[in-house]
C-alpha positions in Angstrom: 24.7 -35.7 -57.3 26.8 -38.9 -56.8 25.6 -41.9 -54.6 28.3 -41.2 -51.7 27.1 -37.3 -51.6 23.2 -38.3 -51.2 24.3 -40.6 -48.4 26.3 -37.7 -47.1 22.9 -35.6 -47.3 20.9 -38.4 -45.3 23.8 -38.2 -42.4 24.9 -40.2 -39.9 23.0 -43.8 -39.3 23.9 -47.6 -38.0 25.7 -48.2 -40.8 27.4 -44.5 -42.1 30.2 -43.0 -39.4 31.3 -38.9 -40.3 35.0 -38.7 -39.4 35.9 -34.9 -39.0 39.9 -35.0 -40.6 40.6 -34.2 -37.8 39.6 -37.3 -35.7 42.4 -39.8 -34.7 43.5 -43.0 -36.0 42.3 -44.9 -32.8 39.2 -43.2 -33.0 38.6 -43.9 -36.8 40.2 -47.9 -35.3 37.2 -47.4 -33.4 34.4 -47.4 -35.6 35.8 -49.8 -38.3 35.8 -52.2 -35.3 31.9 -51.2 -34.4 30.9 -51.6 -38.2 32.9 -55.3 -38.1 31.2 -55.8 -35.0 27.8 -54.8 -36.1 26.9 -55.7 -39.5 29.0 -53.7 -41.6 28.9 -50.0 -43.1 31.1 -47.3 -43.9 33.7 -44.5 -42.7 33.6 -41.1 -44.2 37.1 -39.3 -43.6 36.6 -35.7 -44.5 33.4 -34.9 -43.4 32.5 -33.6 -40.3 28.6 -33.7 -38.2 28.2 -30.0 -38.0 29.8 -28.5 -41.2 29.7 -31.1 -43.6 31.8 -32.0 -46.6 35.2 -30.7 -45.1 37.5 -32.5 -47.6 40.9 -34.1 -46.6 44.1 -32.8 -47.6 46.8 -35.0 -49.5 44.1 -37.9 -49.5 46.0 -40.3 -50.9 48.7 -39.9 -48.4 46.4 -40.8 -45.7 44.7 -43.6 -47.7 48.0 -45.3 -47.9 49.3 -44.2 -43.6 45.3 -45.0 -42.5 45.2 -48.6 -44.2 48.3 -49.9 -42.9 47.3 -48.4 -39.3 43.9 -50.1 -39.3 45.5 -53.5 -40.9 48.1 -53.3 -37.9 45.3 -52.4 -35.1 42.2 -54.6 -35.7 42.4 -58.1 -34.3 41.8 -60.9 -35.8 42.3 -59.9 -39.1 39.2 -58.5 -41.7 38.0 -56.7 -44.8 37.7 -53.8 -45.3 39.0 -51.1 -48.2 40.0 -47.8 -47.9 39.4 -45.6 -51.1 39.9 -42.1 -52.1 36.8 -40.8 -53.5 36.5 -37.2 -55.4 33.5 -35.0 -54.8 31.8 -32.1 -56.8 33.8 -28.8 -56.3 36.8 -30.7 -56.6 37.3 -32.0 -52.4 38.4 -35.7 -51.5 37.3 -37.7 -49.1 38.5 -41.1 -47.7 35.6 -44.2 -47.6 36.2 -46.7 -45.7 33.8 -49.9 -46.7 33.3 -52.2 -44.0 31.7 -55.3 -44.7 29.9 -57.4 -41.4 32.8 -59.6 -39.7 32.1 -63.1 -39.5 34.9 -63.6 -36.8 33.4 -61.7 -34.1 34.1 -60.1 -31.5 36.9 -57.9 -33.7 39.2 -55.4 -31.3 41.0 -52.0 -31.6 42.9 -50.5 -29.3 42.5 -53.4 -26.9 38.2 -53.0 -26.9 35.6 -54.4 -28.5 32.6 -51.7 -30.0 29.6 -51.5 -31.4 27.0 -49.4 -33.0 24.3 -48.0 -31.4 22.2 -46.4 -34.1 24.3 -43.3 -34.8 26.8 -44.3 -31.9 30.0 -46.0 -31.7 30.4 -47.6 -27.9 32.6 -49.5 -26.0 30.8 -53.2 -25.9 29.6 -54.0 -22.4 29.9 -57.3 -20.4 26.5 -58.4 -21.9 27.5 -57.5 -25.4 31.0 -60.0 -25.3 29.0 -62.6 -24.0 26.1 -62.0 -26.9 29.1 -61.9 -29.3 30.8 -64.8 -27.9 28.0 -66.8 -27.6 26.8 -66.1 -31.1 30.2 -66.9 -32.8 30.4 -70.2 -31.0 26.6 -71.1 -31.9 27.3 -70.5 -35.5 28.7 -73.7 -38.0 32.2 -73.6 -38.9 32.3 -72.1 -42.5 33.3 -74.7 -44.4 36.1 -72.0 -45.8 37.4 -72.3 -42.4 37.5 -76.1 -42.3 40.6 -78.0 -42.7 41.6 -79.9 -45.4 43.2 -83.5 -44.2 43.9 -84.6 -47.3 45.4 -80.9 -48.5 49.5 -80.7 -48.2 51.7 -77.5 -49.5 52.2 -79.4 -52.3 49.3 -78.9 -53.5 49.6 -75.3 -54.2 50.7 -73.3 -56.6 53.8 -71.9 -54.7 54.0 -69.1 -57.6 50.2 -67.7 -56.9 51.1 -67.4 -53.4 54.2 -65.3 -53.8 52.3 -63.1 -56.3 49.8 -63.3 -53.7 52.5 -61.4 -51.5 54.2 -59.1 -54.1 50.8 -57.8 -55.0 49.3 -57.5 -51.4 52.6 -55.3 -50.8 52.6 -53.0 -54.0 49.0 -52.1 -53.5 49.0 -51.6 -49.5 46.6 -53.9 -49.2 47.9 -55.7 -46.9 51.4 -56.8 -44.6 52.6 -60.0 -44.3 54.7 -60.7 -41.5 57.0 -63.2 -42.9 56.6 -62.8 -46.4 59.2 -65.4 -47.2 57.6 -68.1 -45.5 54.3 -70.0 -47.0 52.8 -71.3 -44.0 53.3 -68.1 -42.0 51.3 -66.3 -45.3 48.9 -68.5 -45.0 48.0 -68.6 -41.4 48.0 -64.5 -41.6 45.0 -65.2 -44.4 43.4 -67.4 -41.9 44.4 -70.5 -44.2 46.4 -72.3 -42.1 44.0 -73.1 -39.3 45.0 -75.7 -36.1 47.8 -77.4 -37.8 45.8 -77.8 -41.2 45.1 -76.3 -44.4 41.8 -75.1 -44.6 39.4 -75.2 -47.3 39.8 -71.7 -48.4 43.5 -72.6 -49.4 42.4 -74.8 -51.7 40.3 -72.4 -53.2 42.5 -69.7 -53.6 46.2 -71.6 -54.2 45.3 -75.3 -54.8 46.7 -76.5 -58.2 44.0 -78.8 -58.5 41.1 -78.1 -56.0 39.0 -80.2 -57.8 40.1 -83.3 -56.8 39.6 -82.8 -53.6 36.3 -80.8 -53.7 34.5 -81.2 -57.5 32.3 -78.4 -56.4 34.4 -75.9 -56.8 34.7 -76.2 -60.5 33.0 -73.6 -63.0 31.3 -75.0 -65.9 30.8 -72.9 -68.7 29.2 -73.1 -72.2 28.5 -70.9 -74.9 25.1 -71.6 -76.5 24.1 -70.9 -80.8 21.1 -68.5 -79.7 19.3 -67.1 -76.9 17.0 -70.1 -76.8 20.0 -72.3 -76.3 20.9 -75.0 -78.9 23.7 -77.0 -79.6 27.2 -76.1 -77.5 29.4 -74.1 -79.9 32.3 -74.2 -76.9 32.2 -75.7 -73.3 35.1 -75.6 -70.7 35.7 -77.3 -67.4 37.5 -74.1 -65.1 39.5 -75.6 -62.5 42.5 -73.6 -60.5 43.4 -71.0 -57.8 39.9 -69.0 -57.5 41.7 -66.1 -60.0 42.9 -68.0 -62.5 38.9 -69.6 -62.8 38.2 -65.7 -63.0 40.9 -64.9 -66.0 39.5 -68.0 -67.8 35.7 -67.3 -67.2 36.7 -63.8 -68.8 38.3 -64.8 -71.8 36.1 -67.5 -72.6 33.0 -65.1 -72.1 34.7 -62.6 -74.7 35.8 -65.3 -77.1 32.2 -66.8 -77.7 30.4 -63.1 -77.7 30.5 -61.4 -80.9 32.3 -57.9 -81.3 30.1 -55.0 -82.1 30.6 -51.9 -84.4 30.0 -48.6 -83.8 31.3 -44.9 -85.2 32.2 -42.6 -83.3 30.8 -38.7 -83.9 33.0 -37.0 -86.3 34.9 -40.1 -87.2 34.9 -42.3 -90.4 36.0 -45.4 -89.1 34.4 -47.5 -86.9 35.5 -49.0 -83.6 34.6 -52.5 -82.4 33.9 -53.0 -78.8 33.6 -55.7 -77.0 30.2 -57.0 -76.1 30.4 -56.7 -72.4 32.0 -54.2 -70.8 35.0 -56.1 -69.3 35.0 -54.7 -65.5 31.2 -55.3 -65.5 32.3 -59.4 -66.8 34.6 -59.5 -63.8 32.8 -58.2 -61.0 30.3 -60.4 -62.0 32.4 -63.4 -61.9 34.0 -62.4 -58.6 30.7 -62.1 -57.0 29.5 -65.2 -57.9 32.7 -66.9 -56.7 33.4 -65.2 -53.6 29.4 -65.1 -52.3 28.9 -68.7 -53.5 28.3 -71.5 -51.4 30.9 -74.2 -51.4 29.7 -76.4 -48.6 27.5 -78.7 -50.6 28.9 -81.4 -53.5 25.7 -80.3 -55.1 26.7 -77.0 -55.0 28.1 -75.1 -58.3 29.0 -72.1 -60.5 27.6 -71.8 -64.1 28.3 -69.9 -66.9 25.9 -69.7 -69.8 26.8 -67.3 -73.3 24.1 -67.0 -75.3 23.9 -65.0 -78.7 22.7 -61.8 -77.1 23.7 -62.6 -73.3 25.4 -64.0 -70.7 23.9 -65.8 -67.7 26.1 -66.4 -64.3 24.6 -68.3 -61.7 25.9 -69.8 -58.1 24.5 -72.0 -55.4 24.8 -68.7 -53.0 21.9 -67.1 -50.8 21.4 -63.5 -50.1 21.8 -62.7 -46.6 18.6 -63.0 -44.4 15.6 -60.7 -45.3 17.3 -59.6 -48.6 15.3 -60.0 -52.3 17.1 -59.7 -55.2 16.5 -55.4 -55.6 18.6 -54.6 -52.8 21.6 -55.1 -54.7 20.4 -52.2 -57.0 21.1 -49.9 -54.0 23.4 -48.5 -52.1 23.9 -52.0 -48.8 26.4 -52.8 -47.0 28.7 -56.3 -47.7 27.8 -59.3 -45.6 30.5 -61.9 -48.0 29.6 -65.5 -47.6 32.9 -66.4 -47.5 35.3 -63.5 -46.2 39.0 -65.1 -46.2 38.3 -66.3 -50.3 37.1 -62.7 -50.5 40.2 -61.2 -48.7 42.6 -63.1 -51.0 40.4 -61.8 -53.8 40.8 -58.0 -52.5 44.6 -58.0 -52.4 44.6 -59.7 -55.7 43.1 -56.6 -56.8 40.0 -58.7 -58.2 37.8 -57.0 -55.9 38.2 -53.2 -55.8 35.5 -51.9 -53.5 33.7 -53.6 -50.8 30.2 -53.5 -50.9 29.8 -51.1 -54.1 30.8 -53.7 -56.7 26.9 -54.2 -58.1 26.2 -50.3 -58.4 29.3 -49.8 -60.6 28.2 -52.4 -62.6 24.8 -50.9 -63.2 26.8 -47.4 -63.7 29.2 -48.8 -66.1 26.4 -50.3 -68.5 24.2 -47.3 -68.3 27.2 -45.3 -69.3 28.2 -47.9 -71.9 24.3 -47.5 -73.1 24.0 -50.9 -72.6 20.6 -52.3 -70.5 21.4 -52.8 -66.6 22.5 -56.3 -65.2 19.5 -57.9 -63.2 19.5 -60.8 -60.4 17.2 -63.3 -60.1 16.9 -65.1 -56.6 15.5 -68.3 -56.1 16.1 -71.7 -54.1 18.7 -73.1 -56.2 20.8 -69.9 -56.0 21.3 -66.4 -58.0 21.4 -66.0 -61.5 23.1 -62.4 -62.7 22.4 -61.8 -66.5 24.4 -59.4 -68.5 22.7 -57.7 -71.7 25.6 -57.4 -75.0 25.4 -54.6 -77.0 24.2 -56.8 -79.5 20.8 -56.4 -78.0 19.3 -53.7 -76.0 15.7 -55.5 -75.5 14.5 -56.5 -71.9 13.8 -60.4 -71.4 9.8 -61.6 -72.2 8.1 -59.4 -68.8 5.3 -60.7 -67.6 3.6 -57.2 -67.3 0.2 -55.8 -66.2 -2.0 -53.6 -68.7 -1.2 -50.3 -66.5 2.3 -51.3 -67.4 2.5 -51.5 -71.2 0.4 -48.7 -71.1 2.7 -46.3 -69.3 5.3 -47.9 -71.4 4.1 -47.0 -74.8 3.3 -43.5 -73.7 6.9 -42.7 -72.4 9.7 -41.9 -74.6 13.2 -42.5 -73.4 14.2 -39.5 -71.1 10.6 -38.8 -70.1 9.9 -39.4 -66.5 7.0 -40.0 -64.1 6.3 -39.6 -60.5 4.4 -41.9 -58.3 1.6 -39.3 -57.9 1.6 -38.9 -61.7 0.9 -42.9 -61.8 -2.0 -42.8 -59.2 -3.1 -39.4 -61.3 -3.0 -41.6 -64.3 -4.5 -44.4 -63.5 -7.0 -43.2 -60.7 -9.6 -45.9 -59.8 -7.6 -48.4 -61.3 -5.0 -48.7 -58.4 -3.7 -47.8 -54.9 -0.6 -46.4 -53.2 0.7 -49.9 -52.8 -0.3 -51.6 -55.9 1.0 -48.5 -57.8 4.7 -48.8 -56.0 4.4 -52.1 -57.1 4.3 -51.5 -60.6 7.0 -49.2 -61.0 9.4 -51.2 -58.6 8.9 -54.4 -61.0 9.6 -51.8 -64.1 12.8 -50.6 -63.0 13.9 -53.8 -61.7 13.4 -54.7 -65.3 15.3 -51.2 -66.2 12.6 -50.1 -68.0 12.3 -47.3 -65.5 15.7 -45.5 -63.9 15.0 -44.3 -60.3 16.1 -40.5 -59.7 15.9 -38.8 -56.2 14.8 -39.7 -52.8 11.8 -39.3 -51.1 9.5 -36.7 -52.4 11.7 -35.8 -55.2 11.7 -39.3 -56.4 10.9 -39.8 -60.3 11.0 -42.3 -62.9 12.9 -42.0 -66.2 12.5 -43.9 -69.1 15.6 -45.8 -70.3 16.5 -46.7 -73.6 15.4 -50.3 -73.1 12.5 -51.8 -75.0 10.0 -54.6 -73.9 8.6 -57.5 -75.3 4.5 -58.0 -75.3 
């Protein structure tokens, strides 16, 4: 069973919206605009409250008629995507992800809305004011600032008629005068009371560097895992996807190929040692969640033999630990109009679901899962290369290694089995404990909800 079909099981919620197919445009305007206006979520086209999975017909027809629509109606401006996505037994549905709008209170059909729990609602007098008063309480992002010292001449004019050409092809989004810089850039919220803003240095400056040294990404590629001398090092300054491109190729230039044969074959085939769309998801998170306000703020690339470290000066939202981006949560982006340009750019394919494919993707690849670390100087993500398929040193408890070395990959456990196991030793809490640090360390895969939750063994080993 796929992630969006056990969300479809647990049914509607705050954050989850069933759109029967045959629910209007304004309606389905509606609840986009309570998500924005609420924290963020998702819209299921093609399932309905009382009979379920319906399907939609010529999804990706509608995909293409429902994103323009919404991109036309919601005022100001946000992100969101609009996906097909294929079920079991062969029926479509359309997703809408919604990230939480920083630019509150967003509008549809000339109201503002809001969820309450399961319920999309007009907002009330009380709720404008409590948005209002929030938005102008808050600090100006400092994406949002403008730049006095910034000029058109300082962008790449090229990147920001690809910017356009590609927005178009993919329906991602409509500019109204497409010919015209400043007008593209005031409809990505870049040209802001006269000025450039920061974000358009980001995204189009030539040289954002100069202005802002922050914004550069250092990166260097290390002779072991224990670091060493530098065997390469490169200073990554540009438009926000050109930093991306480079990152890439210099992460697959310093990490070694690796071999394998395929069944039934005589040759062998070398892959790379990171999955590519795993290396860039990665990057893009770092760049479009990181925080650019401070000078002492950064981006860091590190390549070691066996591999590869990415860290930011970024903060999870409030209340958040590093795990919940192992699960399925909805997108709260630090810095939505970088993250907009990097949507229509086609860097960023799915709102909110970006960190689950990557886990996906490896565990397909047999490769161990990425893992974040969270601390106060930011967020480390750390890929694993095929060159090596052991989990870092883990500071684990003797319940742990025990369990460990009686599993074999494939076998599984359940929490009652642990208790079972270990009776006397350890309680209901202590025991959740355990096996939440295990699979954070993907020595343990999660499988099921609730009661039928159980814990599989991966492939990955552990060091004592």
């Amino acid at each position: 069973m796929s992630a969006i079909e056990r969300l479809i099981r647990q049914g509607e919620s705050e954050t989850l919206v069933f759109a029967a197919p045959s629910l209007g445009k304004d309606a389905i305007a509606s609840h986009v605009v309570a998500l924005l206006n609420s924290g963020g979520g998702r819209v299921f086209v093609g399932v309905s409250k009382k009979e379920g999975v319906v399907g939609v017909v010529d999804a990706e027809e509608v995909t293409e008629h429902l994103q323009s629509f919404l991109m036309e109606t919601i005022s100001p401006k946000a992100l969101f995507s609009v996906e097909v996505e294929g079920l079991h037994g062969g029926k479509q549905i359309v997703v809408i992800d919604v990230p939480g709008g920083k630019d509150t209170p967003f509008v549809a059909n000339e109201r503002v809305y809001l969820r309450r729990g399961a319920n999309t609602v007009v907002a009330s007098g009380d709720d404008l004011q409590m948005l209002l008063q929030r938005r102008s309480t808050e600090v100006e992002r400092w994406e949002r600032r403008g730049s006095p010292v910034l000029s058109l001449e300082d962008l790449d004019a090229a990147e920001i008629r690809r910017t356009v050409q590609e927005a178009t092809a993919g329906n991602r989004f409509h500019f109204r005068h497409p010919d015209d810089p400043e007008a593209v850039l005031s409809d990505l919220g870049m040209w802001n009371r006269g000025m450039l803003t920061n974000a358009a240095d980001v995204c189009f400056g030539q040289r954002p560097a100069m202005r802002n040294p922050q914004v550069r990404v250092r990166a260097f590629a290390l002779q072991t895992d224990k670091g060493g001398d530098y065997l390469d090092q490169a200073d990554l300054n540009g438009p926000v996807n050109q930093v991306i491109d480079q990152a890439r190729a210099f992460i697959h230039r310093n990490s070694p190929l690796a071999a394998q044969f395929l069944p039934d074959a005589l040759q062998r085939q070398n892959l790379e040692a990171y999955p590519d769309y795993v290396v860039r998801e990665g990057l893009v998170n770092a760049l479009a969640h990181r925080d650019y306000a401070s000078f002492s703020s950064g981006a860091t690339v590190l390549v070691y033999s066996a591999r590869v470290e990415i860290w930011n000066s970024g903060r999870l939202p409030k209340g958040w630990r590093a795990d919940k981006l192992r699960t399925n949560h909805a997108s709260l982006p630090a810095n939505p109009d970088i993250a907009h340009f990097l949507y229509i750019r086609n860097y960023m394919e799915r709102i909110g679901r970006g960190t689950n494919k990557m886990i996906q993707t490896c565990r397909e690849m047999g490769l161990p899962a990425p893992t974040w670390a969270v601390d106060e100087d930011g967020i480390t993500l750390t890929l694993y290369s095929r060159a090596s398929i052991k989990a870092p040193e883990q500071h684990l408890n003797e319940r742990q290694n025990r369990l460990l070395a009686d599993l074999k990959p494939g076998d599984s456990i359940t929490l009652r089995d642990y208790l079972q196991h270990f009776a006397g030793d350890v309680g209901d809490r202590q025991a959740r404990r355990d096996l939440k640090e295990l699979e954070s360390a993907d020595l343990l895969r999660v499988e099921g909800k609730g009661r039928a939750a159980h814990y599989v063994r991966t492939q990955r080993t552990w060091r004592l």
